[in-house]
Every structure is written in structure tokens, then in C-alpha cells.
N, C-alpha and C positions, 0 to 999 in steps of 0.2 A: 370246816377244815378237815383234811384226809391223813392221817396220821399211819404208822407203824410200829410197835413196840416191838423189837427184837430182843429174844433172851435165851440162854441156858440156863439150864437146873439141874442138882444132882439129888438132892435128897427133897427137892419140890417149895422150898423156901423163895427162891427166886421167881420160879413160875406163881407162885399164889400172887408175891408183890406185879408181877404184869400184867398177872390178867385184872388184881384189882384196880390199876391201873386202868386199864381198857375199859373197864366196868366203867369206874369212875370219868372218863373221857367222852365214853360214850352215853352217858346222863348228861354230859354238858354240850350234848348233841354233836360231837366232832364223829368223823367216819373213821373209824380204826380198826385194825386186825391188829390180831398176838399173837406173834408165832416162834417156834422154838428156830434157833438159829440154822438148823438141818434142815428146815421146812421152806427157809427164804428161795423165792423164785427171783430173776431177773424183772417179769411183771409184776412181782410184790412192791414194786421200788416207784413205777411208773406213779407220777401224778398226786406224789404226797406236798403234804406242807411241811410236815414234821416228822422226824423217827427218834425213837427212844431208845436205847440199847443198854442190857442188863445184862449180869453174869455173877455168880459167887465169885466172892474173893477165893483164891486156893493156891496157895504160896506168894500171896502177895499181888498176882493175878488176876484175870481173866481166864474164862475155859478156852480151850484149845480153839473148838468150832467160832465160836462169835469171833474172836480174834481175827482168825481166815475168811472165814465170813466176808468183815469189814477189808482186811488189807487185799482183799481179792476185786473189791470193786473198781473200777476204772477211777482213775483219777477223774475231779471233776463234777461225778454223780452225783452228788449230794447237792449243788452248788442251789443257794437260794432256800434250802430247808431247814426249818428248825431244829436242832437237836437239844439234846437231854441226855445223860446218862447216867443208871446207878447202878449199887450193888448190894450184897448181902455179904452179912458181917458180923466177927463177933466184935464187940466194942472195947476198947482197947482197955475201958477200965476193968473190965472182964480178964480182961488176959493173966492169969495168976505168976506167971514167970517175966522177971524182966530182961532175961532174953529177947523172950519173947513179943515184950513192948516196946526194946530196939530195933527188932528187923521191921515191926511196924513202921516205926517213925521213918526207917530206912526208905522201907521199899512201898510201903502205900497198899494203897487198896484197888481193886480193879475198874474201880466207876471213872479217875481223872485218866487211867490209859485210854478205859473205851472212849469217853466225852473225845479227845486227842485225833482218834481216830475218825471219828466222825468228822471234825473240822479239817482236817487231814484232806479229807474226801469233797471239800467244800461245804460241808454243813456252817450253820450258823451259831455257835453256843449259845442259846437262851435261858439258861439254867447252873447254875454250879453245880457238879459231880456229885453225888446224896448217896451215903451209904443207912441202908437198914439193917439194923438188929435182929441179930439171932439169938439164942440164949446157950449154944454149941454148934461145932461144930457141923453136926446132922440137924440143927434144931431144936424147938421148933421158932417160929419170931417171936420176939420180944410182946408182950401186951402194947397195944396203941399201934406196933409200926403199919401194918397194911391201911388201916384208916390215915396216917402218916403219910402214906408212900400214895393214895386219892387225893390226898389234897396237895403235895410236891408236884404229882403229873399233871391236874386241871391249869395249873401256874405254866406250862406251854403254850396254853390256848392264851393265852393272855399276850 
């Protein structure tokens, strides 16, 4: 299978969980690149099975790029591909104000926008939305999540 992991990073949380991602994809012999959402070409797209697309959460959100990114592609593009999407995140039990565990509940996290997006575009959803643990907001992950986030991603190839 030919894959794509698409992601942003701010403080390098997201990108460690993609490339381990990649890593891990690519031990279970699938053909994948990872690329920061800036880097995406039009022939980045051509001829895959699946794409994956990541982003920190950061107001509730996705980054700005991956967002554009995806709603810039032609309707249609995606159509017949697997997707997958997640994110980085602090964990709600974490969150010490309950303010702050409101706007949670409210507004979400950025892995079921992106997943949306991608179906959006014709993708397949083969996966439910998977956020990863950070332990703050700059970091760094949680112990266990990157070996977490290898065995959620190889669960596409399947």
C-alpha cells in the first residue's frame, strides 16, 4: 500500500508522532512519505491508498496550513482512499480549570475536524479520530504515546 502522512507541528510533538508513524507503516512494508503540510505537492497525492493527516490541537483546532491544505483540494480527490486522522493534546484530565474542561467538551479537538475533512474530499474513514498526549502545552508526549500512535497508524493497513 502507498500512503501519505500529512501533518503540522509547532513545538515538534506532532511531527515526532508522524514520523513514528511513518516509521512504523513503513516496517509493515506500506510505501509512505511524511510531510509537513507546507511541503504537500499536488504529485504528493497521486496514486496513494491511504493518507493520514495530523495537527496540534490549539484552540480547539487544527493549524491554520493543514486546514488550507485539505479544503484547497478539489472536491473528489481523495475519493477511494483510506483515511485516518489525529492529533496532539493535552488530556482533559489534565486540564486544571474547569473552564477549561468546558470549552473542551464544547469545541473538541482537532483530529474529528481534520478526519471530516478528508471524507469531505472523498476519503474513506477507516479509523476513528485518536488524539495523543502531551504533558503541556509545548510538551513534551506523555510516556507510551509514540509507541501508541505505531500501533493506531499500522491499524490502516488493515
Amino acid at each position: 500500500m502507498k500512503g501519505l502522512i500529512i501533518y503540522d507541528s509547532v513545538w515538534g510533538n506532532t511531527e515526532k508522532v508522524a514520523l513514528t508513524m511513518g516509521a512504523a507503516l513503513l516496517a509493515g512494508k506500506a510505501q509512505v512519505q511524511t510531510l509537513r503540510a507546507a511541503d504537500v505537492k499536488p504529485e504528493h497525492l497521486a496514486g496513494l491508498d491511504f493518507i493520514i493527516a495530523g495537527s496540534p490541537t490549539q484552540k480547539f483546532t487544527a493549524l491554520p496550513a493543514i486546514k488550507k491544505l485539505l479544503d484547497g483540494l478539489p472536491a473528489g480527490s481523495l475519493a477511494g482512499l483510506r483515511a485516518a486522522a489525529f492529533d496532539t493534546r493535552i488530556d482533559v484530565d489534565d486540564i486544571n480549570s474547569s473552564v477549561g474542561r468546558f470549552f473542551v467538551g464544547k469545541f473538541g479537538y482537532a483530529a474529528k475536524p481534520l478526519l471530516d475533512r478528508l471524507v469531505k474530499k472523498g476519503a474513506k474513514a477507516t479509523l476513528p479520530p485518536e488524539g495523543f498526549f502531551v504533558t503541556g502545552s509545548e510538551g513534551p508526549l506523555k510516556e507510551g504515546e509514540p509507541e501508541r500512535a505505531a500501533a493506531w497508524a499500522v491499524r490502516v493497513l488493515q
